[in-house]
Backbone bond lengths (Angstrom), bond angles and torsions (degrees), N, CA, C in turn:
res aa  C-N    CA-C-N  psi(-1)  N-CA   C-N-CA  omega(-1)  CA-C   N-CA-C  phi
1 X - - - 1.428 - - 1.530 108.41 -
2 X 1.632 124.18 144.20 1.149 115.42 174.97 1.421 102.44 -119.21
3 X 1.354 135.04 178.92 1.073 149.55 -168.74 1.754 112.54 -123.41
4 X 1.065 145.19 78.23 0.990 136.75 154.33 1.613 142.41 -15.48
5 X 1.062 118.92 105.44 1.178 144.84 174.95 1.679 90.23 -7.35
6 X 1.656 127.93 132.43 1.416 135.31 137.48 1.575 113.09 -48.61
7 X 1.105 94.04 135.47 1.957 108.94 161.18 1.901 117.31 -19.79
8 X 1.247 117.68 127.48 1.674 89.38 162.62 1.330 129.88 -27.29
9 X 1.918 95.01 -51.30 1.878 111.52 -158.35 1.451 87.66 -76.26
10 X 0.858 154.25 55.43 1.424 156.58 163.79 1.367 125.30 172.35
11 X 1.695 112.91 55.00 1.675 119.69 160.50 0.474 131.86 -141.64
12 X 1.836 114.33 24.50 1.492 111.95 162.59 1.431 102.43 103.85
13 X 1.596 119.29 -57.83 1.578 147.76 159.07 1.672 107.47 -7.01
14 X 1.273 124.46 114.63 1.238 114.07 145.09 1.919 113.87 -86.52
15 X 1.428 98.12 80.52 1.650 89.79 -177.60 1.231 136.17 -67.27
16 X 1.514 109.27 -27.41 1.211 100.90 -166.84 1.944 97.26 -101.44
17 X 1.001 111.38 14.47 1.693 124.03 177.91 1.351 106.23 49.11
18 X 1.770 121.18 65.95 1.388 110.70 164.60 1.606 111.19 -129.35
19 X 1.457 94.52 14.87 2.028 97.06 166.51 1.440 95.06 109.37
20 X 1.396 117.47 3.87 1.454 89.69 -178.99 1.522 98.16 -144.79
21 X 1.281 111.81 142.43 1.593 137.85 158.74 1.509 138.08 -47.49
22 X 1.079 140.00 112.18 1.360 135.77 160.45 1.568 101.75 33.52
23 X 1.460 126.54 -118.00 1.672 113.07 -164.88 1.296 94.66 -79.67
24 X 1.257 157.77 -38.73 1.554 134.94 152.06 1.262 124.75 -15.56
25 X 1.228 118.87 -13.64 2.030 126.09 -160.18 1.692 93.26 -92.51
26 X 1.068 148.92 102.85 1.099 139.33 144.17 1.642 116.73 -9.97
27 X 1.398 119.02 -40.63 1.846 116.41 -169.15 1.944 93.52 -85.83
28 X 1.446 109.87 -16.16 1.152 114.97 -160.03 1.959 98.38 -72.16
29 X 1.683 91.19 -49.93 1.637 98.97 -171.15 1.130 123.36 -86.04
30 X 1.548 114.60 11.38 1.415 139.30 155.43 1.520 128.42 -57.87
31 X 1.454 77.72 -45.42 1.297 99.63 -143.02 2.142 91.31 -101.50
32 X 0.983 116.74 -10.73 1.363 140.68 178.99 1.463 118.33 71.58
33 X 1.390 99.47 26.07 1.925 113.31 -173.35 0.655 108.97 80.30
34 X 1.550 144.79 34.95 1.310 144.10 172.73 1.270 92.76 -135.36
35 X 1.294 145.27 8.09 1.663 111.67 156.14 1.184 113.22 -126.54
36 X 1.201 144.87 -135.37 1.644 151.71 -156.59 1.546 123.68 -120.21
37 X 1.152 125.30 110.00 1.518 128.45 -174.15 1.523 102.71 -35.16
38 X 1.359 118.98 -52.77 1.181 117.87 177.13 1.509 146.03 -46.25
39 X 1.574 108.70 -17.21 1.421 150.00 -165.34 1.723 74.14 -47.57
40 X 1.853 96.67 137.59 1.800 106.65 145.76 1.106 118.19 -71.49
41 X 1.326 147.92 37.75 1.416 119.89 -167.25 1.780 112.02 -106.38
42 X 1.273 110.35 176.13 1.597 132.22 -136.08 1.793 91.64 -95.98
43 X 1.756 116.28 42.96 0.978 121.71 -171.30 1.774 101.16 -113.44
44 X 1.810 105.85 124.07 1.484 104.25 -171.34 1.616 102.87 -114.85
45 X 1.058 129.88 171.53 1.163 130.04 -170.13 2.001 92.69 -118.71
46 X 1.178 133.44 153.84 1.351 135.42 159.13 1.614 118.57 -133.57
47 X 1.003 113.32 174.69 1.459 128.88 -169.38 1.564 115.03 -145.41
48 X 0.979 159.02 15.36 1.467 149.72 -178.25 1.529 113.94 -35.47
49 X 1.526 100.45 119.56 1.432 122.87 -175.84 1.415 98.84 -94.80
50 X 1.272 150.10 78.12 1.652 160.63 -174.09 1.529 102.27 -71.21
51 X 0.871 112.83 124.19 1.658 121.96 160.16 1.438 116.25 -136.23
52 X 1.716 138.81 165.45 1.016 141.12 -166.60 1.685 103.08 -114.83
53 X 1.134 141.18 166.88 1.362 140.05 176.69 1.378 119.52 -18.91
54 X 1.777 107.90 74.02 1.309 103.21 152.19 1.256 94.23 103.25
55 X 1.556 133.72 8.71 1.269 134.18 -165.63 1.253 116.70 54.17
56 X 1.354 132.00 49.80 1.346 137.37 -166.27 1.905 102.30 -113.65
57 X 1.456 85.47 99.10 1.685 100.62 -166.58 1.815 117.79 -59.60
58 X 1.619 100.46 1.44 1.513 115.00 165.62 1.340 118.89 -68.72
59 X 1.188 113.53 -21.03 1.821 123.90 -149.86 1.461 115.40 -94.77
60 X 0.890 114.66 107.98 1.853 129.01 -163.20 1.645 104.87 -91.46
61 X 1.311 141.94 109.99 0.785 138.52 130.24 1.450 127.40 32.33
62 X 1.691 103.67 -72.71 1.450 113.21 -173.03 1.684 103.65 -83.39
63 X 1.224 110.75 -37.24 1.604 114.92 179.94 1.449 101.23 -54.34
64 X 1.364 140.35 -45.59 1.793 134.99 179.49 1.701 94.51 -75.54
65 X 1.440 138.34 -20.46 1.838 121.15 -147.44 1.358 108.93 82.61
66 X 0.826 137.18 -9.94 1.317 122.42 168.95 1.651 114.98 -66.10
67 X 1.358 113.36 124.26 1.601 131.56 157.72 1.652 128.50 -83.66
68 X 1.356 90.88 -36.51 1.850 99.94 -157.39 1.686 99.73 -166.92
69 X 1.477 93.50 142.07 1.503 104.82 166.45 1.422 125.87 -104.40
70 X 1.391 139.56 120.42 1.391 132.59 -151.61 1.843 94.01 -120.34
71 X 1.174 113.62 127.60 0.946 143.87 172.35 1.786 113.66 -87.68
72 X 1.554 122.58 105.78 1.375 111.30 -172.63 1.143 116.13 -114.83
73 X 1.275 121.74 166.38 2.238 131.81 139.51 1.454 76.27 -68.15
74 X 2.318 71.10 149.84 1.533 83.15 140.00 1.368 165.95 -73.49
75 X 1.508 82.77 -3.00 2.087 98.21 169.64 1.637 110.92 -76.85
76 X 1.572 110.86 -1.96 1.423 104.38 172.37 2.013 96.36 106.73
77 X 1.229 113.95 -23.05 1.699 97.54 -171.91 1.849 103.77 -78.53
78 X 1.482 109.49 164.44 1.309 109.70 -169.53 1.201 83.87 -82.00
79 X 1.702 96.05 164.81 1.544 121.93 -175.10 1.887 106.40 -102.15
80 X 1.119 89.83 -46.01 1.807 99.60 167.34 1.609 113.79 -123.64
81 X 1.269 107.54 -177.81 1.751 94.02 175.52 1.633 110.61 -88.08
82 X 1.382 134.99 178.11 1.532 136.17 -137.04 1.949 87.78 -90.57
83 X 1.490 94.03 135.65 1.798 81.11 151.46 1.104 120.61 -103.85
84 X 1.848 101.31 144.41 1.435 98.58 166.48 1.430 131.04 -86.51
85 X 1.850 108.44 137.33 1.159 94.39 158.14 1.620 156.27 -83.78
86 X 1.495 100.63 130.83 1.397 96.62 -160.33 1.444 123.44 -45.06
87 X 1.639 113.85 173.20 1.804 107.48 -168.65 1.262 108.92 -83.69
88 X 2.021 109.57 -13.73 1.450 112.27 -158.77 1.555 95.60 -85.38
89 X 1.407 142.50 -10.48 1.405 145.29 -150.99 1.467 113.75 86.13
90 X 0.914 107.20 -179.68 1.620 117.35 168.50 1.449 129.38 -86.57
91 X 1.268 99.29 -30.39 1.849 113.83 165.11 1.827 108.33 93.35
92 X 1.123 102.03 -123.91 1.639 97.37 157.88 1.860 127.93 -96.94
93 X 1.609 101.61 -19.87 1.453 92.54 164.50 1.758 70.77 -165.99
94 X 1.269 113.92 160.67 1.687 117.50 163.88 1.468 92.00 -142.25
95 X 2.163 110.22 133.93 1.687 102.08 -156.83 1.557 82.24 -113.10
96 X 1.505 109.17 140.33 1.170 142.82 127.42 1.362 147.16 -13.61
97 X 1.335 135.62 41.39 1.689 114.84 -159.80 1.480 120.75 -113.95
98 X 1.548 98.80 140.16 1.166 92.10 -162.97 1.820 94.66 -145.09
99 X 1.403 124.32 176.52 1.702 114.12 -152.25 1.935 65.10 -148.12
100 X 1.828 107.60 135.81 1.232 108.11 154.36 1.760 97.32 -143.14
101 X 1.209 83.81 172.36 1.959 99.63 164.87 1.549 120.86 -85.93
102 X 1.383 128.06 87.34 1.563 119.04 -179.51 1.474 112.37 -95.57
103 X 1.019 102.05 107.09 1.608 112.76 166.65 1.772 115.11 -40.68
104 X 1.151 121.25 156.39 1.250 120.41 -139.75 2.330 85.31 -95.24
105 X 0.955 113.77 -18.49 1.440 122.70 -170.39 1.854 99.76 -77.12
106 X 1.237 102.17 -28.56 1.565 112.26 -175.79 1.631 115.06 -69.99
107 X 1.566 126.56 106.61 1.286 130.64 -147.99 1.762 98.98 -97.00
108 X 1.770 98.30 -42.74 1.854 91.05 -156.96 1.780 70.85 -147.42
109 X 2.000 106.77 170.20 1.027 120.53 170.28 1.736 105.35 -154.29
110 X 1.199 89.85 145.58 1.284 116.38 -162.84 1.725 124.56 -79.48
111 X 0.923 146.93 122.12 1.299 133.18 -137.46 2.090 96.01 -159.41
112 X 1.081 123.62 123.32 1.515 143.37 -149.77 1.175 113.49 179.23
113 X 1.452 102.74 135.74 1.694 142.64 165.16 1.590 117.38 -46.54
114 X 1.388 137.36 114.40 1.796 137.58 174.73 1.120 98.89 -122.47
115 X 1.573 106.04 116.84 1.450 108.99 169.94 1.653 100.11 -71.04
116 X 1.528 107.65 -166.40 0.932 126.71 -171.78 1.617 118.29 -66.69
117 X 1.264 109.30 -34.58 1.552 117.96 -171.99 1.786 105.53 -94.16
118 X 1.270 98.97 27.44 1.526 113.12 179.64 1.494 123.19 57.16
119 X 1.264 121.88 33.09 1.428 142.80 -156.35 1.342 98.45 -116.13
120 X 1.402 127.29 148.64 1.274 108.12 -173.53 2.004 102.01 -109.26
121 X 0.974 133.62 154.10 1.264 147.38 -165.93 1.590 132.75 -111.06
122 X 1.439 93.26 -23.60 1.445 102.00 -179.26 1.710 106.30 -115.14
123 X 1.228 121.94 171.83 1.585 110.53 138.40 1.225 128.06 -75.27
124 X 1.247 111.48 160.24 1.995 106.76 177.45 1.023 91.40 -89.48
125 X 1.777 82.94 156.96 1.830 115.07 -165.59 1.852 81.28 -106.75
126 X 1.423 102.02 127.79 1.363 96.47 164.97 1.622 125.21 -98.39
127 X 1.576 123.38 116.87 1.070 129.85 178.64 1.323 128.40 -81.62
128 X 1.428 130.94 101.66 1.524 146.36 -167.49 1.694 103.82 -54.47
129 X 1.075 122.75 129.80 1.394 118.85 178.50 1.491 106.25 -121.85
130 X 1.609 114.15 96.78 1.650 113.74 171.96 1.282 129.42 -48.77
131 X 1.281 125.80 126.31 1.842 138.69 -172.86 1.584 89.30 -48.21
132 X 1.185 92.20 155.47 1.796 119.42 177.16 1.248 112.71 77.21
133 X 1.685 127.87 -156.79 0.941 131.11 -168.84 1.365 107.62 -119.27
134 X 1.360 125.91 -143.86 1.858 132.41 -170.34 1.025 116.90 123.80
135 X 1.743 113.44 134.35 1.523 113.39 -170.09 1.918 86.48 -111.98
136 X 1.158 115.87 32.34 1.565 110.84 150.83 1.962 116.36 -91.13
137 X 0.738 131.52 129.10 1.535 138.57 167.11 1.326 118.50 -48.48
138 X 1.283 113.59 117.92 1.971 115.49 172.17 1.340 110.68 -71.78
139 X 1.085 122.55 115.29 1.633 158.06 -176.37 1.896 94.82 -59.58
140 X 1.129 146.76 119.97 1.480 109.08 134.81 1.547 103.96 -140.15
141 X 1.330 117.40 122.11 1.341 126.50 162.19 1.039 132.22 -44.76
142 X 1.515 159.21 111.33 1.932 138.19 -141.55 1.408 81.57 -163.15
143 X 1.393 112.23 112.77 1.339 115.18 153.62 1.589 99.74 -121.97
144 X 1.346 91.91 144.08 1.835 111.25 -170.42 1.696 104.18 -111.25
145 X 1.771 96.11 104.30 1.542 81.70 -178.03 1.361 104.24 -119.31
């Protein structure tokens, strides 16, 4: 009797060699562990490096109103759910990561300050999103001053 090979999304395998594992794989948690690390799909990885005025590791969150950072589409709906900001501040940047699905029509995304009373506080920072795909992570530095 032989045993058949486990799923990509479940062998341990970094197959498609981009740093990440079975449910670690972005195509993996797409795909709900049932399909192939390798998968093309319209899955990006992000990073937001957040800082407060100027990276000024004094600057508290609650002291500006800020509650949460909302990450958008451009029709305005969130892209992930809000982060909170922590009680300790942000320090010189505190990063963000988060893995979504961007449809290939989706150019830039929008990224802004909610105070507490769900109001938003800052302007949005607009984030450029490069055509195609990549299992490298989009970087963006955002300090809100």
């Amino acid at each position: 009797m032989q045993l058949a090979a486990p799923p990509q999304c479940d062998d341990g395998v970094d197959n498609d060699q981009d740093g990440a594992t079975d449910r670690f794989d972005p195509a993996c948690r797409a795909a709900d562990g049932v399909g192939r690390e390798d998968q093309d799909l319209p899955v990006r990885q992000f990073r937001l490096d957040l800082s407060l005025l100027s990276h000024n590791p004094n600057a508290y969150c609650a002291g500006v109103g800020i509650a949460s950072f909302r990450v958008m589409l451009p029709d305005g709906t969130d892209l992930v759910p809000p982060f909170v900001c922590p009680g300790d501040g942000l320090g010189y940047a505190t990063p963000f990561f988060f893995t979504a699905e961007i449809l290939d029509d989706i150019e830039a995304l929008e990224v802004s300050a909610w105070g507490p009373d769900g109001s938003r506080v800052t302007a949005p920072v607009e984030l450029p999103i490069p055509a195609g795909g990549g299992s490298e992570p989009l970087v963006f530095a955002i300090d809100f001053d």
